[in-house]
N, C-alpha and C positions, 0 to 999 in steps of 0.2 A: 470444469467449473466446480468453485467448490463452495457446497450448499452450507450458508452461515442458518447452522439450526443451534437447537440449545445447549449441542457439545460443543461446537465451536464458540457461540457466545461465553462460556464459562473457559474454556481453554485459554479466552483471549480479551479477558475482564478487564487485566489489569495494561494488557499492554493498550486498550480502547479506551482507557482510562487516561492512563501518560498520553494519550493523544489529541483527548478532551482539553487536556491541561493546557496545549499549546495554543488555545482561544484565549488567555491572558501576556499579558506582553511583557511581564516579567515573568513568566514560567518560560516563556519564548530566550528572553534573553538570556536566564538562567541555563538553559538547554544550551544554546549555541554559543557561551563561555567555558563549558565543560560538559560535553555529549553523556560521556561515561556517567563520570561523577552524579547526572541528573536523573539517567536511568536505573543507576543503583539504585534511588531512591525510591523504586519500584519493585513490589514484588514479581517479576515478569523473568520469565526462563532465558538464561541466558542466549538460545538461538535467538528469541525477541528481540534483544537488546542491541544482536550484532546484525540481524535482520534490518532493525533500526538504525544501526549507525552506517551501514551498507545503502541503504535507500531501497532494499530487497523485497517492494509492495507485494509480489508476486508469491513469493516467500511469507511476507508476513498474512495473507491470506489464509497461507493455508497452517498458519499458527494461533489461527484464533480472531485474523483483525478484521475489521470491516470498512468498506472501502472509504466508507463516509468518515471514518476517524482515522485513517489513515492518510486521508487526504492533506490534514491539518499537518503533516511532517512535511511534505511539499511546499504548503503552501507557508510555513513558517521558513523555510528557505528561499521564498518568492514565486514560484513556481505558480502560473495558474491551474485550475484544472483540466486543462486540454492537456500543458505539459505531462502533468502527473499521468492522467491516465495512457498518454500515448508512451508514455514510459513503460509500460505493462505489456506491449504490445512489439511487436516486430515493424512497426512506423514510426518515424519520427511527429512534431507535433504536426508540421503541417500536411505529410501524408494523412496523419489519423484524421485532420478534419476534414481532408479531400472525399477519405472513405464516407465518412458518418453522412456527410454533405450529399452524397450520391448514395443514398438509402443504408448504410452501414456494411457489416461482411460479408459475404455473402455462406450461406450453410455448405453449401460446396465442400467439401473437403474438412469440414469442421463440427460435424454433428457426431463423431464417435472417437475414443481415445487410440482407437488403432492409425486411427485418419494422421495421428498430431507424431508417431512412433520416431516418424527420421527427423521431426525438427527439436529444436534445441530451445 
C-alpha cells in the first residue's frame, strides 16, 4: 500500500491535476485526439505520462496519483469504476465484485510485503 501523504501529494500535483482536467468534456476530447500532445501540456515526469498513456493506475500510484483523480482517466475512456479498480487488482470486473460482495479480501496472505514476493 502506498501511503498518499504530503511527498506523494506534491510528487503528483500536476499529474492529479491533468486528471482533474478530464471532468470537462473538451479537455476529454482534447486528450483522446492526441494523448501525448495533451500531456505535454503538463508539467508531469515523463514515467507519468507514459504511466498515463499505458493505463498503469498501479504504477501511477506510486508516482504521486490518487486513486480518486485517477479514476477520471478510466472513466474518460468509459470505464465504470468497478472496471477501473478491478483493473489494479488480479480480478477481472466481475470477480472483484463477487469478492467486495462477500466482505472483501481476505488478510490472509496479504498483510506483509514478504507475503506479495512470488506474485507479479
Amino acid at each position: 500500500t502506498t501511503v498518499f501523504d504530503t511527498d506523494q501529494a506534491a510528487a503528483g500535483y500536476a499529474l492529479n491535476q491533468f486528471c482533474r482536467s478530464l471532468m470537462d468534456a473538451d479537455n476529454r476530447e482534447r486528450f483522446h485526439a492526441d494523448e501525448r500532445a495533451y500531456l505535454d501540456e503538463w508539467p508531469m515526469s515523463e514515467d507519468q505520462k507514459l504511466g498515463v498513456i499505458a493505463r498503469d493506475l498501479n504504477g501511477l500510484i506510486t508516482l504521486g496519483g490518487n486513486i480518486y483523480f485517477l479514476a477520471k482517466i478510466g472513466a474518460s475512456d468509459g470505464q465504470s469504476y468497478l472496471q477501473i479498480v478491478s483493473s489494479m487488482t488480479e480480478n477481472d470486473a466481475a470477480g472483484h465484485a463477487e469478492m467486495m460482495l462477500n466482505g472483501g479480501r481476505s488478510p490472509d496472505g496479504n498483510r506483509y510485503l514478504h507475503e506479495w514476493k512470488d506474485r507479479t
